[in-house]
Structures are given as structure tokens and as C-alpha cells.
Residue frames as a rotation matrix with the C-alpha (Angstrom) as fourth column:
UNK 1
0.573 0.819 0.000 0.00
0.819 -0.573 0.000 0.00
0.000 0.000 -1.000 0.00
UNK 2
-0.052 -0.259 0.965 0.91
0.482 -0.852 -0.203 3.45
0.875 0.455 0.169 -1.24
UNK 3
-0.258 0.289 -0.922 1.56
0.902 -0.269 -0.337 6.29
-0.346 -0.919 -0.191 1.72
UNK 4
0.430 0.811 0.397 -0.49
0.894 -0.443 -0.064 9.13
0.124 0.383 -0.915 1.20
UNK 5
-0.645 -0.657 -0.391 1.19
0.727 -0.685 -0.050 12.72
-0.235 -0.316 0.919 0.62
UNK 6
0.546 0.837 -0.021 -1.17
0.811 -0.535 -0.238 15.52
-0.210 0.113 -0.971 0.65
UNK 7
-0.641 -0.723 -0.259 0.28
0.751 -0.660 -0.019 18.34
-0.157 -0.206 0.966 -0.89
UNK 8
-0.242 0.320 -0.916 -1.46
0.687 -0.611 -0.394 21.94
-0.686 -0.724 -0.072 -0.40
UNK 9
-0.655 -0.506 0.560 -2.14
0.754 -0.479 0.449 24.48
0.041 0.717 0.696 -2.77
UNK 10
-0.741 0.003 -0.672 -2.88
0.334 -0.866 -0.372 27.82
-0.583 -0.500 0.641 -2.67
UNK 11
-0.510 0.013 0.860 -5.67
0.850 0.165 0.501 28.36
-0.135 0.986 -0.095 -4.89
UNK 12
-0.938 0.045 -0.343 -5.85
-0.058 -0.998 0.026 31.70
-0.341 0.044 0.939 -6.20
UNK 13
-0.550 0.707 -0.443 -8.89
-0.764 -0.213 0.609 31.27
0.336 0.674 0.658 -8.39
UNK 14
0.198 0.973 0.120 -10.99
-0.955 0.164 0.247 28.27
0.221 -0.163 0.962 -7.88
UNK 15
0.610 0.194 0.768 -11.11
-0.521 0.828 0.204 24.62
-0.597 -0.525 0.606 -7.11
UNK 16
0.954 0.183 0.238 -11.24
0.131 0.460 -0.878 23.44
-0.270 0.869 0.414 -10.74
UNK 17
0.854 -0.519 -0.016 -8.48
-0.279 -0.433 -0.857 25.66
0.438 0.737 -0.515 -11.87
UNK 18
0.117 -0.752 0.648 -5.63
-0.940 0.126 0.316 24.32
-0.319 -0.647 -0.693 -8.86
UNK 19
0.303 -0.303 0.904 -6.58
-0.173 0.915 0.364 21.33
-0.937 -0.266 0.225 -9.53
UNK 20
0.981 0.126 0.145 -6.37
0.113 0.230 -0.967 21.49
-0.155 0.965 0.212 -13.43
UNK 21
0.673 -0.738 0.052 -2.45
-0.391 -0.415 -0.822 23.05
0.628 0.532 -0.567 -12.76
UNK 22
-0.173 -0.523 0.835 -1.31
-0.960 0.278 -0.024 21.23
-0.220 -0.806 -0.550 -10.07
UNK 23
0.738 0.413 0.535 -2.72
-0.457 0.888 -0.055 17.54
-0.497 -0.204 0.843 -10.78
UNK 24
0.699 -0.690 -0.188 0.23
0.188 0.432 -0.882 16.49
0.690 0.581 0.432 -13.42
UNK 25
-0.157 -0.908 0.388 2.73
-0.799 -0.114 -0.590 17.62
0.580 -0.403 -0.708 -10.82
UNK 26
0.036 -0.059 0.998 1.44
-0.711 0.700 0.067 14.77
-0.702 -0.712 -0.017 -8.04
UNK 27
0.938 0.114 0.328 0.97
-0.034 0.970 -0.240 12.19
-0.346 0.214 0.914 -10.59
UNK 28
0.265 -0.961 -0.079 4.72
-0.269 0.005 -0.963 12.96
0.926 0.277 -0.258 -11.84
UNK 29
-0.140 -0.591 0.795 5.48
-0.985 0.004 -0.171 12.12
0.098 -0.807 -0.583 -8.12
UNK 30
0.458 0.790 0.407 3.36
-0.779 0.577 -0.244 9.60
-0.428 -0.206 0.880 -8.04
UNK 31
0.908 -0.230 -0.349 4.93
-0.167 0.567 -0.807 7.82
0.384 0.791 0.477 -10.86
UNK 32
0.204 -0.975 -0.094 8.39
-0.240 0.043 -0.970 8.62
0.949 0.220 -0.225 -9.97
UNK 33
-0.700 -0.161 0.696 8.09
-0.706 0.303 -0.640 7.57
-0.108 -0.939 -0.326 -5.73
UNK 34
-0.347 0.619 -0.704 6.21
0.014 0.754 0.657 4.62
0.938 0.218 -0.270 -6.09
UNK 35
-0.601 0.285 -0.747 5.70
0.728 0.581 -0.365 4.13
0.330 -0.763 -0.556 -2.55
UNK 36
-0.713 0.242 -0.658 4.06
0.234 -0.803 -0.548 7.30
-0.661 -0.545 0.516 -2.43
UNK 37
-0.241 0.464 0.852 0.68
0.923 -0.163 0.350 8.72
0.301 0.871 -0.389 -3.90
UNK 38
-0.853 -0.075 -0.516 0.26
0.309 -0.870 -0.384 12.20
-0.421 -0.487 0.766 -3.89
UNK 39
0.062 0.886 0.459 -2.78
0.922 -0.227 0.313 14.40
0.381 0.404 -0.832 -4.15
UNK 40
-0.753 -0.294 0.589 -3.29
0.132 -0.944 -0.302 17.99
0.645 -0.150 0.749 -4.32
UNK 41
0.110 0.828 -0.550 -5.79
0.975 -0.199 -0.104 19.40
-0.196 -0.525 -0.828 -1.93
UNK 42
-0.477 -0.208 0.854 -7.08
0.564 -0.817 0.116 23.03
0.673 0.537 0.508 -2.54
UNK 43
0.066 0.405 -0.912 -6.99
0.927 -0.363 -0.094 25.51
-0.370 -0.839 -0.399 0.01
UNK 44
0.511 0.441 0.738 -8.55
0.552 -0.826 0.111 28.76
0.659 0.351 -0.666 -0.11
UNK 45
-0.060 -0.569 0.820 -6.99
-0.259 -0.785 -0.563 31.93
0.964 -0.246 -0.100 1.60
UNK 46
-0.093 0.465 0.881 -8.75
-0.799 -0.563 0.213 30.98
0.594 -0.684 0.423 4.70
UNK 47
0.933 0.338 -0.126 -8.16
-0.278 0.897 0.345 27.48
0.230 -0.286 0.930 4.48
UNK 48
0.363 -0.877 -0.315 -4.59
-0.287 0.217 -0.933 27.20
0.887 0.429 -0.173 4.31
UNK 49
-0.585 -0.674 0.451 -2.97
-0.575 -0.048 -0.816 28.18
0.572 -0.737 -0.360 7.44
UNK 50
0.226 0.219 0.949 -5.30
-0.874 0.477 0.098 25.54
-0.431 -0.851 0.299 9.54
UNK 51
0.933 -0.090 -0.349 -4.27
-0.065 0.910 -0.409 22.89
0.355 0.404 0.843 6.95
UNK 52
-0.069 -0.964 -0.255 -0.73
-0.037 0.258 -0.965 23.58
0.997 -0.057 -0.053 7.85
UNK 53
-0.313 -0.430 0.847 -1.36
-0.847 -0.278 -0.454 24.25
0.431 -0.859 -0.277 11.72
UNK 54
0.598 0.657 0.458 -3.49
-0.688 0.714 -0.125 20.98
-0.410 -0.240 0.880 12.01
UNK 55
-0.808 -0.586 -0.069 -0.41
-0.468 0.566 0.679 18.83
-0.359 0.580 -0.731 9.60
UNK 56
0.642 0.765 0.039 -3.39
-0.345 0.334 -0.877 18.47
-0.685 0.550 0.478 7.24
UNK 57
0.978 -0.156 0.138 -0.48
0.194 0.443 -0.875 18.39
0.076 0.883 0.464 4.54
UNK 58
0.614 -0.782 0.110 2.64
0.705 0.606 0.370 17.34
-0.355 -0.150 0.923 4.14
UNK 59
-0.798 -0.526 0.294 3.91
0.593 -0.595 0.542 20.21
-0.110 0.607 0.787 1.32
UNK 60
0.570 0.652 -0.499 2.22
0.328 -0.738 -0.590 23.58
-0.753 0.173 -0.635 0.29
UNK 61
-0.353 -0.374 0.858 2.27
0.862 -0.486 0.144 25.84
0.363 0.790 0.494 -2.76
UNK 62
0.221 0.488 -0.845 1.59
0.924 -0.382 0.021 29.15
-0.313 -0.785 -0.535 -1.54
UNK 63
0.749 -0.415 0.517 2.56
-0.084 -0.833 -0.547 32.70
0.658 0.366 -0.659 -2.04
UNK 64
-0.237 -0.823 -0.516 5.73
0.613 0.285 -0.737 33.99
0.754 -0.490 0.437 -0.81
UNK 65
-0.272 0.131 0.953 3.99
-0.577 -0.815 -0.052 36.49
0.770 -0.564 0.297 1.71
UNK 66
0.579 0.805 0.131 2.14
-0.686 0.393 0.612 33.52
0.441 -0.444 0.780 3.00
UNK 67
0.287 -0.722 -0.629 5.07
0.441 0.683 -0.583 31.20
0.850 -0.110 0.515 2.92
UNK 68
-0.466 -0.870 0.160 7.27
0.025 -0.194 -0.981 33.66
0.884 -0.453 0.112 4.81
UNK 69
-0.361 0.343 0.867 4.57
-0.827 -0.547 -0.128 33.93
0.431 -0.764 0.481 7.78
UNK 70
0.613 0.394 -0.685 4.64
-0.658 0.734 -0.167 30.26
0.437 0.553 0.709 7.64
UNK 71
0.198 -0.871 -0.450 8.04
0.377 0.492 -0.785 29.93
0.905 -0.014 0.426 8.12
UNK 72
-0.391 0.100 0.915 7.69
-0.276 -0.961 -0.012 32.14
0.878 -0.257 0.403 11.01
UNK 73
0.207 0.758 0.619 4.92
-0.959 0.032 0.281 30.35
0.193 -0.652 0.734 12.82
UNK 74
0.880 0.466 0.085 4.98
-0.449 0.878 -0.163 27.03
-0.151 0.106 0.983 12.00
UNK 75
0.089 -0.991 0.097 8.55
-0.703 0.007 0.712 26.42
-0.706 -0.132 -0.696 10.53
UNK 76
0.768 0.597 0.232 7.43
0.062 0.291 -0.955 25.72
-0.638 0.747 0.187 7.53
UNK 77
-0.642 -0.766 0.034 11.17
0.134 -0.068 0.989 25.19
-0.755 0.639 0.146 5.08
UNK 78
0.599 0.375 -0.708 11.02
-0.694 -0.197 -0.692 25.99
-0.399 0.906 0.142 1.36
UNK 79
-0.231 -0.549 0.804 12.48
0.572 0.591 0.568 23.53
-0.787 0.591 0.178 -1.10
UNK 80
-0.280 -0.066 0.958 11.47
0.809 0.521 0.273 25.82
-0.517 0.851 -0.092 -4.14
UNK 81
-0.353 0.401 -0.846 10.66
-0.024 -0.907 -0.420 29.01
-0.935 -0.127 0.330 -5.57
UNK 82
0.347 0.469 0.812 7.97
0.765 0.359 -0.534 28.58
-0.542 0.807 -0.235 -8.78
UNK 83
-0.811 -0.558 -0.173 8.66
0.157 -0.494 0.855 30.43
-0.563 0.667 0.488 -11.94
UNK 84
0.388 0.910 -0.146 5.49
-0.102 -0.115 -0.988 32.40
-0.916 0.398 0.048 -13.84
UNK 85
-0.584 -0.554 0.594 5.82
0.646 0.126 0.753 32.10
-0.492 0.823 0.284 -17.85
UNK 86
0.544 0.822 -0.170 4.57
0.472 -0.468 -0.747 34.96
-0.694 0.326 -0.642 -19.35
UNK 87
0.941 0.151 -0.303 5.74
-0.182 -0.530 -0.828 35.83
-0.286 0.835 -0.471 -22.76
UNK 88
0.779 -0.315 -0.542 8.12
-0.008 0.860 -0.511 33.52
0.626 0.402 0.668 -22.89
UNK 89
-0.360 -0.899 0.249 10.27
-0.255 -0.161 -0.953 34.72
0.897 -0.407 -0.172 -20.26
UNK 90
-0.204 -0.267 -0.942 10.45
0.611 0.717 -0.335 32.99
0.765 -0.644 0.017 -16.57
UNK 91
-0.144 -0.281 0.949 9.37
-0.101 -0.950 -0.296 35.30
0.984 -0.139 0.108 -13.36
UNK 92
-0.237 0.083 -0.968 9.96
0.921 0.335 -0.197 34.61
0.308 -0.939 -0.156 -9.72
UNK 93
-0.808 0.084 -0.583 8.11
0.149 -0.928 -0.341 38.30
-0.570 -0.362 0.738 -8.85
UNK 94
-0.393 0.816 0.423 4.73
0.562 -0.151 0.813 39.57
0.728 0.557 -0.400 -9.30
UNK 95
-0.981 0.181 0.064 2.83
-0.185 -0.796 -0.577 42.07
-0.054 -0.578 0.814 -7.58
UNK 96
-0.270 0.948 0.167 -1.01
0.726 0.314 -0.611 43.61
-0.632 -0.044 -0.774 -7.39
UNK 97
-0.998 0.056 -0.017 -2.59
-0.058 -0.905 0.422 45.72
0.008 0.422 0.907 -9.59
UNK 98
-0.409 0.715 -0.567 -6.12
0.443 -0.388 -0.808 47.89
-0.797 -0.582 -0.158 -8.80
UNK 99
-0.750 0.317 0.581 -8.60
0.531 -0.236 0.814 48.25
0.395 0.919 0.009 -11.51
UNK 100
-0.321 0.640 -0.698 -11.71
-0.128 -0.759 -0.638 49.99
-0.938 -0.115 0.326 -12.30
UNK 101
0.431 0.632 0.644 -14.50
0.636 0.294 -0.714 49.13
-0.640 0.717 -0.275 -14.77
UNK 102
-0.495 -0.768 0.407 -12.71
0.852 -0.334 0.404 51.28
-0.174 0.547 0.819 -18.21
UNK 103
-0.295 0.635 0.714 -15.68
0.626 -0.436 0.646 53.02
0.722 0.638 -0.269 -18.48
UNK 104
0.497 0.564 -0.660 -15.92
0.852 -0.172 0.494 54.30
0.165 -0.808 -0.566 -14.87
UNK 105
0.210 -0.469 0.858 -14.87
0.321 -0.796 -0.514 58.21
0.924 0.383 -0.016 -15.52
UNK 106
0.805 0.233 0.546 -14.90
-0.328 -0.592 0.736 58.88
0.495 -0.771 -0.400 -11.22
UNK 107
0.732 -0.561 0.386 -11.89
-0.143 0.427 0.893 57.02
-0.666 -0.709 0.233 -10.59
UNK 108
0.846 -0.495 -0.197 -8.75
-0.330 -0.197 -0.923 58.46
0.418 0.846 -0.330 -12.12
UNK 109
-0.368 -0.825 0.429 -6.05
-0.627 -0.121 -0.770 58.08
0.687 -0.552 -0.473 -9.18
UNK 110
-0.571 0.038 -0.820 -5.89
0.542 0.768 -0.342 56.31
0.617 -0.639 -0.459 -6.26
UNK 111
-0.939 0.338 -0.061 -7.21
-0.169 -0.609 -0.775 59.21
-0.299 -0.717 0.629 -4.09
UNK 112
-0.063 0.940 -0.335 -10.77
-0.860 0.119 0.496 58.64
0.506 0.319 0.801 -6.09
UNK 113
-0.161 0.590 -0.791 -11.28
0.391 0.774 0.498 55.03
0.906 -0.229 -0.355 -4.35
UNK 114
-0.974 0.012 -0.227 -12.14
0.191 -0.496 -0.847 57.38
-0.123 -0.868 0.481 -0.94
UNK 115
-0.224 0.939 0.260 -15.98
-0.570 0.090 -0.817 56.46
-0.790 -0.331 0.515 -0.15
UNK 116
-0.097 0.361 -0.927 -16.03
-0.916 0.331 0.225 53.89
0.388 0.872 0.299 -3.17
UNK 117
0.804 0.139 0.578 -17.05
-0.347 0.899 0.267 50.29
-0.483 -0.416 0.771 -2.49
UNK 118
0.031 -0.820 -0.571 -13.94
-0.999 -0.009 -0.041 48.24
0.028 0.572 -0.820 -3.02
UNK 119
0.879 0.338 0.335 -13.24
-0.424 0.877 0.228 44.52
-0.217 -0.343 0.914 -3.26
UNK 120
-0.090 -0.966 0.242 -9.92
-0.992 0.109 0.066 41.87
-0.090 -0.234 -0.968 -2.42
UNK 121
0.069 0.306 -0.950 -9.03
-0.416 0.874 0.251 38.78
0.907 0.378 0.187 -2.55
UNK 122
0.601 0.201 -0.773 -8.13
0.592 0.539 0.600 38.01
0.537 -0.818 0.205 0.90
UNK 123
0.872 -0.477 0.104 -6.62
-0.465 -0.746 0.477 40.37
-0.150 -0.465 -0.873 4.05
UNK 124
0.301 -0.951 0.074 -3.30
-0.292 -0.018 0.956 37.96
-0.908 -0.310 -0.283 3.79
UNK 125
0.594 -0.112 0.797 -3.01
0.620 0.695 -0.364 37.71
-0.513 0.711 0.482 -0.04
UNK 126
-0.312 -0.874 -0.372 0.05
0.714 -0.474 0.515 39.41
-0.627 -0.105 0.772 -1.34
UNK 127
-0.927 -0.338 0.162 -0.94
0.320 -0.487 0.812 40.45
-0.195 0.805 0.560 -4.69
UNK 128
-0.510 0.855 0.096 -4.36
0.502 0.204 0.841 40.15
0.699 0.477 -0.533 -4.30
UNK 129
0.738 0.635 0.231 -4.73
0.362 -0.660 0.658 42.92
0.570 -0.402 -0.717 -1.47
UNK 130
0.643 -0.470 -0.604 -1.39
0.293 -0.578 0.762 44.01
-0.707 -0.667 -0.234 0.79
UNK 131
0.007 -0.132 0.991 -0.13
0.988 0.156 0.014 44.87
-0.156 0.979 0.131 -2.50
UNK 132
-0.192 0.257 0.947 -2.20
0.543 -0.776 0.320 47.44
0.817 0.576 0.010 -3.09
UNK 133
0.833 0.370 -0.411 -3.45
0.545 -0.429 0.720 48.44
0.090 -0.824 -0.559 0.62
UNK 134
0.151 -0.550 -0.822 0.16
0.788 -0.435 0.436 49.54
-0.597 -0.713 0.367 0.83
UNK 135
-0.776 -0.118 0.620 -0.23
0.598 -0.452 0.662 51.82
0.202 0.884 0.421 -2.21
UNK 136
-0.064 0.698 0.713 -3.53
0.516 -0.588 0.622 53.24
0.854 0.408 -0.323 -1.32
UNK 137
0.547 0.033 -0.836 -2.12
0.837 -0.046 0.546 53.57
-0.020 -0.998 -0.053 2.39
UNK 138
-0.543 -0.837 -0.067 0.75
0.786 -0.535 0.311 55.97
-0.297 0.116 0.948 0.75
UNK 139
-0.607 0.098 0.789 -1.83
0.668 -0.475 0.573 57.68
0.431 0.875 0.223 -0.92
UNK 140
-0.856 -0.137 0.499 -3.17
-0.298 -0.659 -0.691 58.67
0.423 -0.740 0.523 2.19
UNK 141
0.344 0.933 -0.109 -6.73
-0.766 0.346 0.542 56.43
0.544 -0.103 0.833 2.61
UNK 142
-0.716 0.176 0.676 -6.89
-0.528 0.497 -0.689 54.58
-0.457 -0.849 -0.263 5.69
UNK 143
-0.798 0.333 -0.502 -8.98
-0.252 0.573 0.780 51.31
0.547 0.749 -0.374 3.64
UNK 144
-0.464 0.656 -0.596 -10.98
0.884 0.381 -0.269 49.94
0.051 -0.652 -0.757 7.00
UNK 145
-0.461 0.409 -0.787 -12.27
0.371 -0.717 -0.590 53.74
-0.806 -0.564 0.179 7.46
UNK 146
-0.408 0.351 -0.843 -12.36
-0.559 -0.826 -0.073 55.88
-0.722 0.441 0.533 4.14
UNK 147
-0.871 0.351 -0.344 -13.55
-0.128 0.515 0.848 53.36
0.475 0.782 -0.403 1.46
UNK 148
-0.210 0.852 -0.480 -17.41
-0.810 0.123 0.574 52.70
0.548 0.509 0.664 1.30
UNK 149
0.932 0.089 0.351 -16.99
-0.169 0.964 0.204 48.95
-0.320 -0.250 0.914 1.63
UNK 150
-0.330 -0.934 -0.136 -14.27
-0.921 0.287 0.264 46.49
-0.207 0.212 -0.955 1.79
UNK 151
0.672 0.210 0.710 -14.90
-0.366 0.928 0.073 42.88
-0.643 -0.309 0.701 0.94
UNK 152
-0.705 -0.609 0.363 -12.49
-0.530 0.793 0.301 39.95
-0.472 0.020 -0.882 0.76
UNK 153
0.396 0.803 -0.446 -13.78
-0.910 0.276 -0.310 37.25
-0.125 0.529 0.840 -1.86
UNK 154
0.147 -0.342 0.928 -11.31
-0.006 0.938 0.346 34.18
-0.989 -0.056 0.136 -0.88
UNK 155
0.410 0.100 0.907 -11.09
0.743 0.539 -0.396 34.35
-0.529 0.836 0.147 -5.07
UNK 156
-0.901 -0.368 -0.227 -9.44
0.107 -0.698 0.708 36.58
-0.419 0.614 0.669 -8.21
UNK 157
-0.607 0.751 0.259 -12.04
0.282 -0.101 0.954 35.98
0.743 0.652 -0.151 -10.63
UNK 158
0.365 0.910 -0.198 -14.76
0.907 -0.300 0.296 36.76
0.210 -0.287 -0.934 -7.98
UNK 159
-0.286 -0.183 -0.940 -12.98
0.187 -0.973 0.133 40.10
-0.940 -0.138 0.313 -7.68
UNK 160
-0.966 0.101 -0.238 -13.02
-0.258 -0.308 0.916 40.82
0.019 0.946 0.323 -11.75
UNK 161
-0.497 0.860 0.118 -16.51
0.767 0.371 0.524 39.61
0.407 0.351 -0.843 -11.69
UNK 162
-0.077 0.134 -0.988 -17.26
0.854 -0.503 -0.135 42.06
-0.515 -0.854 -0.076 -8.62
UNK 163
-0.409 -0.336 -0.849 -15.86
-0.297 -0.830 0.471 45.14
-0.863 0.445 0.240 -10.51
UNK 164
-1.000 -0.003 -0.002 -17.00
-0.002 0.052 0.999 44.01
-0.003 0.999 -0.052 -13.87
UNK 165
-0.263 0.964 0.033 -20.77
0.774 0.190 0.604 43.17
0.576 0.185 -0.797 -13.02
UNK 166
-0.258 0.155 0.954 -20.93
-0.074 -0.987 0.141 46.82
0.963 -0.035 0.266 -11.06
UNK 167
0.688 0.297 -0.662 -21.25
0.579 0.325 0.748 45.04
0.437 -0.898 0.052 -7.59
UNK 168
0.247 -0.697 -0.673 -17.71
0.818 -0.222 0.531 46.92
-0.519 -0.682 0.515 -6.44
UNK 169
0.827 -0.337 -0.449 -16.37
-0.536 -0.712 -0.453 50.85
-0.167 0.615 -0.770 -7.97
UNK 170
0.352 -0.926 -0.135 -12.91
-0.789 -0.216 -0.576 49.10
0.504 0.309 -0.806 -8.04
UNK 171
0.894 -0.215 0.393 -10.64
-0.164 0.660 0.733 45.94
-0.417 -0.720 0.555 -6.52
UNK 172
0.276 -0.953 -0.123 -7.48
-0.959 -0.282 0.032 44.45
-0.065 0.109 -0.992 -6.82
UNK 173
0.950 0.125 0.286 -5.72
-0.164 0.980 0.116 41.30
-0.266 -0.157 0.951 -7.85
UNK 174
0.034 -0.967 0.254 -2.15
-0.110 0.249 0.962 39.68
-0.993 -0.061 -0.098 -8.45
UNK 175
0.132 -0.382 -0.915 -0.72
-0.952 -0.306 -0.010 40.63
-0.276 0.872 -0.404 -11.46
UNK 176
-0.713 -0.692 0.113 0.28
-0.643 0.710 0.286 36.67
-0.278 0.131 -0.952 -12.02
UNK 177
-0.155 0.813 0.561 -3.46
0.112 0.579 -0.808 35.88
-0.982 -0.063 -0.181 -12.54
UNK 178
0.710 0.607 -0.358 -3.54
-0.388 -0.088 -0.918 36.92
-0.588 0.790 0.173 -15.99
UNK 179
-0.228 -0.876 -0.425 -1.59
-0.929 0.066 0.363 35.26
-0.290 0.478 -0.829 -18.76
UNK 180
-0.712 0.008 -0.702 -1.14
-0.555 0.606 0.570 31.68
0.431 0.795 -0.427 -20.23
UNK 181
-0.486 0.487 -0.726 -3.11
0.716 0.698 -0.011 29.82
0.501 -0.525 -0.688 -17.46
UNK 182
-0.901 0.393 -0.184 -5.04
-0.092 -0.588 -0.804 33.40
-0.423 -0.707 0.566 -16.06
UNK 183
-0.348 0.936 0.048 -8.02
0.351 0.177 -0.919 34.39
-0.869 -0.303 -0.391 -15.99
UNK 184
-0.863 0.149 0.483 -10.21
0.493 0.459 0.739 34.07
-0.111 0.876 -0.469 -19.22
UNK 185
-0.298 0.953 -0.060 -13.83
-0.954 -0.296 0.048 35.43
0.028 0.071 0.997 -18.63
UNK 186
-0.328 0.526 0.785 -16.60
0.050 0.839 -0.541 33.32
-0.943 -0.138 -0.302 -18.57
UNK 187
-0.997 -0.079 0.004 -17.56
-0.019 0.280 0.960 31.62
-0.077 0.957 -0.281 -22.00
């Protein structure tokens, strides 16, 4: 009998999509440690850190904000840093970046999201909200006070929906979500 390795993954977007980019990496273990079968398990922003504080799994993929507060708590080693492909070139660095519907003429600068409803992906996701918070802190807006609304959606795409279907004036997501494997729209 095979021992089970559960390995973690952050999943920025959705169940479907972690597993669709992550599942060839466990069966490549799989194949190559016989004695071992691995499976991914997707955790959401909110799930992670009790999968690791509970030894739900064995390995995580994660961000590196999340990692390093990881390593921190838990003592959580790295064995790897991933590489994005985007336009044919390799990138161990990404960031966030704060939109706004194209058509929405009240929000030129950052100082315009002050009383707008805003939306994140999660309070400890790098690109996908302390990113920007520390950008819209510089800009002088205190997010928990001067903004409208805040909400956290555990998801990217439910931000770009959010801001696209007129539910949020503006949000933010990691720059690493779009590209060969980002986000698409809905068909």
C-alpha cells in the first residue's frame, strides 16, 4: 500500500483551476516515488494556514507572503521558488494591480477610491490585497475607514466579476493571474 502525501495548494482562483495546474505535478510524483501517492488538496486563503497548523499536509504551494509567515509560525522550510511564464520569459516576482471598470470616468487616481465600495481577494493575499493596501495607504486612505466597503472574496475571478458586473467601484488582484493559465472570462 501506497503512503499518502497531501500536498497543499494555494488556490488563487478556484477549485477546478488548482486542480487542473497542479494535478500532473502529483501524478509525476506519483509515478516517480512509487511508494508514495500524492494528491493535491485546494486551500482557499482561509483554508490554508489551519491545513498547515493541524499537519493536514505534508507540502504547500503558496505565495511567498504567506510562505514567509509560515516559516515564522509554523517552521514551515522551502524547497522551491515557482517560476510564472509569461511571454516567454520565466518570473519569480509579481505584484497587485487595482482596476476599475474602463468606463468608470470617477476614478482616475488612487485618491478617487475614498468612499467607493472596493473589493480583495483576501486580508493575507500578497498580490491580491497588501499589495495594493500599501499603495492606497501611501496615498493617504486609511482602507478599513475611508472606502465605502471592503470585501475579501477568498477568489481573483470573484474580484473581476465584482468590478465588472458593477457590484464593487474598483478591486485588486495579483498581477500573475492573468496570462497563459489566467483568468479568461466566462464563456
Amino acid at each position: 500500500m501506497k503512503l499518502l502525501i497531501k500536498i497543499g495548494v494555494l488556490a488563487h482562483r478556484d477549485i477546478q483551476n488548482t486542480l487542473q495546474t497542479w494535478q500532473k505535478t502529483a501524478d509525476y510524483l506519483t509515478s516517480e516515488l512509487s511508494e508514495y501517492h500524492f494528491t493535491i488538496v485546494p486551500l482557499n486563503f482561509t483554508q490554508i494556514e489551519a491545513a498547515i497548523e493541524q499537519n493536514v499536509v505534508k507540502f504547500v504551494i503558496t505565495s511567498p507572503a504567506i510562505y514567509v509567515e509560515f516559516e515564522a509560525l509554523y517552521g514551515v522550510n522551502r524547497l522551491a521558488t515557482l517560476k510564472h511564464l509569461r511571454m516567454g520569459r520565466a518570473y519569480t516576482m509579481f505584484g497587485g494591480v487595482i482596476f476599475c471598470k474602463a468606463d468608470c470616468d470617477n476614478i482616475q487616481n488612487l485618491t478617487d477610491l475614498r468612499g467607493k465600495n472596493f473589493v480583495a481577494v483576501a486580508e493575507n493575499s500578497f498580490g491580491g490585497w497588501r499589495s495594493a493596501w500599501r499603495e492606497i495607504v501611501e496615498a493617504g486612505i486609511n482602507p478599513y475607514r475611508d472606502f465605502q466597503s471592503l470585501q475579501f472574496t477568498n477568489s481573483h475571478d470573484a474580484v473581476i466579476y465584482a468590478v465588472g458586473e458593477g457590484k464593487a467601484d474598483a478591486g485588486t488582484i495579483s498581477t500573475n493571474v492573468f496570462g497563459t493559465d489566467g483568468f479568461r472570462g466566462k464563456s
